[in-house]
RODO-2510 file (C-alpha; in nm, 4 decimals, decimal comma):
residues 149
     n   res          X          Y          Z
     1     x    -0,4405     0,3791     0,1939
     2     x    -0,2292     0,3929     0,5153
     3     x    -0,0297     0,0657     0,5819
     4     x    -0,0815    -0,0753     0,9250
     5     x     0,0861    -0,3295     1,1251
     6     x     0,0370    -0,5262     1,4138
     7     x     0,2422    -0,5058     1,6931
     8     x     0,2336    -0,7805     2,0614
     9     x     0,3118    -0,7274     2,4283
    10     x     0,2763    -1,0232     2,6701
    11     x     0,3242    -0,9845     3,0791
    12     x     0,2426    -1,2405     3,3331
    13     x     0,0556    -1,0832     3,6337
    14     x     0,0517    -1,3279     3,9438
    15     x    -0,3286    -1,2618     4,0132
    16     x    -0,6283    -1,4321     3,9007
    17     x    -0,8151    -1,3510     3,5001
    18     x    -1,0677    -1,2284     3,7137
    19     x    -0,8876    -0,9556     3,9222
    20     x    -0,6848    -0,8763     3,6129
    21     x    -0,9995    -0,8335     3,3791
    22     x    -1,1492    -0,6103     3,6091
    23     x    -0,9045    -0,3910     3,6754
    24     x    -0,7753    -0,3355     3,3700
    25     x    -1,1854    -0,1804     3,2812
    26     x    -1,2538    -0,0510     3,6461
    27     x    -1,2447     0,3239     3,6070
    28     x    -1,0230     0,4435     3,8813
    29     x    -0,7906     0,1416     3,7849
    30     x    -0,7886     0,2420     3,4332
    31     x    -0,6810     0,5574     3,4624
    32     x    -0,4118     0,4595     3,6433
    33     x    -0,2720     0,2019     3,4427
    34     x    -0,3559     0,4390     3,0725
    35     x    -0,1647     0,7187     3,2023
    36     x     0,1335     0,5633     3,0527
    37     x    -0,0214     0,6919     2,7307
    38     x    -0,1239     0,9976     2,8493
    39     x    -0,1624     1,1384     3,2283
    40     x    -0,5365     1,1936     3,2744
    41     x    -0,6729     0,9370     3,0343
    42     x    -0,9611     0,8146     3,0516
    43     x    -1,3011     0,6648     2,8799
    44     x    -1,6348     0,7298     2,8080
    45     x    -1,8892     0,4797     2,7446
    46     x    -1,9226     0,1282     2,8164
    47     x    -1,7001    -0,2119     2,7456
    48     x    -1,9922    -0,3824     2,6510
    49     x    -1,9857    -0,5652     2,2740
    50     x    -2,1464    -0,3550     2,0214
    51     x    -2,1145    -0,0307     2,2109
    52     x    -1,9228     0,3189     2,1049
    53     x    -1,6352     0,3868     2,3764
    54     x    -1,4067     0,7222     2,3853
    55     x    -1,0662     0,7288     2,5269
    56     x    -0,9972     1,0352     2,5631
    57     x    -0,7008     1,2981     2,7593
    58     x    -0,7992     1,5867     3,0021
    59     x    -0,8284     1,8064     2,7259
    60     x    -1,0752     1,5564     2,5789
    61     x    -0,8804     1,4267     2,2691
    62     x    -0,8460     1,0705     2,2033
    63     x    -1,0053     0,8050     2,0040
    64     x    -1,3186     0,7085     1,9070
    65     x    -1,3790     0,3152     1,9066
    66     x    -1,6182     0,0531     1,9641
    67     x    -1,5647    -0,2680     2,1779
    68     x    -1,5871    -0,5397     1,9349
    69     x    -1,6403    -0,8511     2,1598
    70     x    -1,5848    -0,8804     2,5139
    71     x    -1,5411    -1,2106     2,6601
    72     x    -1,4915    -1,1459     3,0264
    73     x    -1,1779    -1,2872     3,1998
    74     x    -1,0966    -1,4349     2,8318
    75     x    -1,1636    -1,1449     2,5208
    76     x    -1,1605    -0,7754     2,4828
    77     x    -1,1394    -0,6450     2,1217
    78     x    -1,1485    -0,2815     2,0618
    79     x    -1,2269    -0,1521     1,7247
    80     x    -1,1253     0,2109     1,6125
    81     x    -1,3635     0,4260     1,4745
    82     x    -1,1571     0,7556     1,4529
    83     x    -1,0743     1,0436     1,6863
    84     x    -1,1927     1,2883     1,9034
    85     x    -1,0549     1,6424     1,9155
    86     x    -1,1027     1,8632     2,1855
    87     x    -1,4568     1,6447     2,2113
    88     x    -1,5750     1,6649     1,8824
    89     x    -1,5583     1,3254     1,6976
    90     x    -1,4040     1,2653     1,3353
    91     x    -1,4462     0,9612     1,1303
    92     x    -1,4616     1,1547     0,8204
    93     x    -1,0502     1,3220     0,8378
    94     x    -0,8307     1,1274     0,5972
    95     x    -0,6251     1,0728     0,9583
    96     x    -0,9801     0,9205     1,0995
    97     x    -1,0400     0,6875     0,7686
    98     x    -0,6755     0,5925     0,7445
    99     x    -0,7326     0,4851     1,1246
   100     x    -1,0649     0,3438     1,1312
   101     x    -1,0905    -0,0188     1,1435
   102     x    -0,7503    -0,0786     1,3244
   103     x    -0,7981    -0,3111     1,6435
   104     x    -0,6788    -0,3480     2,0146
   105     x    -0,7116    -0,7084     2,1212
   106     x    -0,6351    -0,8018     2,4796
   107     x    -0,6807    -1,2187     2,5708
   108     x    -0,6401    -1,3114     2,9157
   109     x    -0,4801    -1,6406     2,9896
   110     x    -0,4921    -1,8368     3,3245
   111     x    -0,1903    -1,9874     3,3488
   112     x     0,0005    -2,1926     3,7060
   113     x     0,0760    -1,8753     3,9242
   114     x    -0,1659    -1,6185     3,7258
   115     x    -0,2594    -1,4416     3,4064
   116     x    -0,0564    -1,4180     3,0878
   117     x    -0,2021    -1,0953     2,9164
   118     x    -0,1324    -1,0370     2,5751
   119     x    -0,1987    -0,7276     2,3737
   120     x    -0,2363    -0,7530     1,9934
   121     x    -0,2411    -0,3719     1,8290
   122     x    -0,2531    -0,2308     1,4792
   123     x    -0,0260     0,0349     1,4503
   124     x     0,0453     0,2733     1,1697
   125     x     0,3651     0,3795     1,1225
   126     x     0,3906     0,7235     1,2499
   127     x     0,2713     0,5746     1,6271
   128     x     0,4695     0,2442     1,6619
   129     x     0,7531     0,3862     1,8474
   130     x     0,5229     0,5647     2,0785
   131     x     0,3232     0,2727     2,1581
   132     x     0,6983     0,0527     2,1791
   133     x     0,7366     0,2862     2,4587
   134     x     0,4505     0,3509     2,6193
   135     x     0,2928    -0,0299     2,6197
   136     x     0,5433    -0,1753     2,8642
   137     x     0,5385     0,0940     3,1090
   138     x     0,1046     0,0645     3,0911
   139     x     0,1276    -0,3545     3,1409
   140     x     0,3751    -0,3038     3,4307
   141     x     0,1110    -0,0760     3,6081
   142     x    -0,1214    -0,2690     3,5467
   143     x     0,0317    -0,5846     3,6771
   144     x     0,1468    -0,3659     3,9842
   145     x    -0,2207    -0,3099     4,0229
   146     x    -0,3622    -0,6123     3,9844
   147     x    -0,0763    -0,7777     4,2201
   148     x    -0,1945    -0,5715     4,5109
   149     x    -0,4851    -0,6695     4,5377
***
């Protein structure tokens, strides 16, 4: 069994839970703010509760979750189910078991001026430095976004 820990990033964004909530899931907005992980990222599916989601790169690998609980302006919770490799889905891969389970937790906090945003992850080892990296750079888009509008 793969050890996994969790790792936190908080920003405050001076906009509204609202406008921060949605665009964070908006599509276009999305893509814009997830490219810090990968340039042409995107998802497939839905964010409601109980429903399968795919994030996924141009070359359609990525992960294949399931949003756990969403609580607009307040919740998200994103559950991994495994990957997805050039669009075929494994949850079966001792990568896609050792995987599975691990969550993505975003709360959204109104606070005097804005939104604190804080992301909970579990990480396993081999991916905590790229997510270090990457996380920042994706919250500071995403605050740029959200501030604009």
């Amino acid at each position: 069994m793969v050890s996994r820990k969790q790792i936190q990033f908080s920003t405050f964004i001076a906009a509204p839970v609202s406008t921060v909530f949605r665009t964070m899931i908006e599509p276009g907005s999305y893509r814009q703010w997830a490219a810090a992980f990968m340039e042409g990222s995107t998802f497939e599916g839905t964010w409601q509760a109980g429903e399968r989601i795919r994030f996924v790169g141009p070359e359609g690998d990525g992960m294949l979750s399931e949003i756990a609980a969403n609580r607009p302006d307040e919740f998200i919770s994103i559950r991994h189910l495994g990957f997805v490799t050039k669009g075929v889905e494994d949850t079966t891969s001792d990568a896609a078991r050792a995987w599975a389970g691990a969550c993505e937790n975003y709360s959204f906090a109104a606070v005097p001026g804005g939104t604190q945003l804080t992301v909970d992850q579990d990480v396993v080892a081999e991916f905590e430095g790229y997510l270090s990296e990457a996380w920042p750079k994706a919250l500071a888009k995403l605050k740029a976004l959200s501030e604009s509008q």
